[in-house]
N, C-alpha and C positions, 0 to 999 in steps of 0.2 A: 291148502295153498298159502295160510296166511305164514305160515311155518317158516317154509320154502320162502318165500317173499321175502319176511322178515330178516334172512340170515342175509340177503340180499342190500338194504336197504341198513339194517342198522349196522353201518362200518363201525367196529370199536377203534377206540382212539389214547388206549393208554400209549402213552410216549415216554422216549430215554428223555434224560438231562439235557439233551443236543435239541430238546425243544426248536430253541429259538430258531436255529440252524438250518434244522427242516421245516419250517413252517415260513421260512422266506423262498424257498422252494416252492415251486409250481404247485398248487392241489393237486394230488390223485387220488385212488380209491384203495389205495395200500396199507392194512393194519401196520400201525408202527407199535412194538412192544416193548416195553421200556426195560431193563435189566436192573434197575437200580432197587427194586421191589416185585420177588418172585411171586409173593401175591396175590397180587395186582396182575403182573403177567399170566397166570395161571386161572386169573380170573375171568381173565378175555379171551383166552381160550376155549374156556367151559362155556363162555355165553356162544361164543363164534360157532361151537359145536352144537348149540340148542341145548347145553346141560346148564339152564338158566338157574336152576335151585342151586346148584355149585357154583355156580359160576358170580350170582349173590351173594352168597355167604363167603367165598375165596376176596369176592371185594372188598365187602364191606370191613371183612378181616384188615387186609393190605390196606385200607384207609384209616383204619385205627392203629397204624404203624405210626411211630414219631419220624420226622423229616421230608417227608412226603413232600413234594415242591406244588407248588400252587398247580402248574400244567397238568401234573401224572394227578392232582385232584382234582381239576376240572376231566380230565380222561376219565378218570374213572367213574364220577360221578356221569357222566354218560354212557359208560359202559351199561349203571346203572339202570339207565333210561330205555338202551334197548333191550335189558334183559327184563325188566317190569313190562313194556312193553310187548314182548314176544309170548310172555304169560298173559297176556290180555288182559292186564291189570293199569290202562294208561293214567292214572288220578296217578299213581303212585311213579306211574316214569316220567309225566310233564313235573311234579315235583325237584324231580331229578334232576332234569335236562334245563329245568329252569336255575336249580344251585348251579350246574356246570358253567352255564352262560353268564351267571352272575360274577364266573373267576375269569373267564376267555370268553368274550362274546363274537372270536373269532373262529370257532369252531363249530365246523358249517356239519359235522356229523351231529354234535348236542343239536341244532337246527336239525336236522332232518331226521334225527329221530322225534324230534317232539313233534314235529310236523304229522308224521306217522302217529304216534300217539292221540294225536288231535283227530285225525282221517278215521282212528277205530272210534273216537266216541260221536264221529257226524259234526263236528264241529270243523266243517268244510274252510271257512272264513278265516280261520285260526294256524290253519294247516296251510294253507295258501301262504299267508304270510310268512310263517317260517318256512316255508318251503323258498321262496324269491330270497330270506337273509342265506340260505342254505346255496343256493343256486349262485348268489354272486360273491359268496368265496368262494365256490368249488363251480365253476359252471360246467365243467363235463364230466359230473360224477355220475354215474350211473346210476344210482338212489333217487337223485332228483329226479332223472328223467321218469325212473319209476313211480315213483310217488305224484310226480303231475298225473301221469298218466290213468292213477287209480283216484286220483283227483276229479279230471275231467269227466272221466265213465261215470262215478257219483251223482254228478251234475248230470249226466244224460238220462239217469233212471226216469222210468214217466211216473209222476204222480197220480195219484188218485185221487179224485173230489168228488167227496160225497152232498148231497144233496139233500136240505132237510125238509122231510116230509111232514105234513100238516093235512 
């Protein structure tokens, strides 16, 4: 399920040069693929299909490209994030999504994928937060809703308390 979910949930975000263009455009939930680095493109493809070991090493490639614009390195560098992520590897995607954020801290996918990342290690408080900076760029993306959602349920688990006996 976490699979399935995940392809769900981490929108990739490599972008054309036309950046600025589309990102005064309304949010939506649409990979935008940039042309200007095949890549890169090629990268976000392989994550988008769950072939996360290509789909890492196609980026990582495409980033060690010269000219790369700061956007298509913050994209990508979250591509990152929900391909480490989707491996169940979150240390290594919150790494990620944190460099992305640190280019564009307006990129409410790097937010909702570390969100995700944070939700797999139980770090509920963490997750929440990036999920609300995630929610009010993009407030009707459907990731968010999903991610509150497995948010919430978390929070509903019943604990157990054990009792020490003497």
């Amino acid at each position: 399920m976490r699979l399935a979910l995940l392809s769900g949930l981490a929108m990739l975000s490599v972008v054309s040069a036309g950046w600025a263009e589309e990102h005064d455009a309304p949010a939506d939930n649409r990979t935008v693929i940039g042309v200007e680095n095949e890549l890169l493109a090629r990268g976000a493809e392989a994550i988008r299909a769950g072939l996360y070991d290509e789909g890492i090493l196609l980026t990582k490639r495409g980033l060690e490209r010269p000219g790369n614009s700061d956007q298509n390195r913050a994209a990508a560098l979250s591509n990152l994030c929900a391909a480490y992520a989707g491996k169940n590897l979150p240390d290594t995607a919150i790494i990620h999504c944190t460099q992305s954020l640190a280019i564009n801290d307006q990129n409410w996918q790097a937010f909702s994928n570390r969100s995700y990342a944070y939700w797999i290690k139980g770090m509920y408080a963490q997750a929440q937060s990036d999920l609300e900076a995630a929610a009010a760029l993009s407030p009707n993306a459907r990731q968010v809703a999903q991610i509150r959602g497995m948010i919430n349920e978390a929070g509903l688990r019943p604990r157990i308390t054990m009792e020490d006996l003497q």
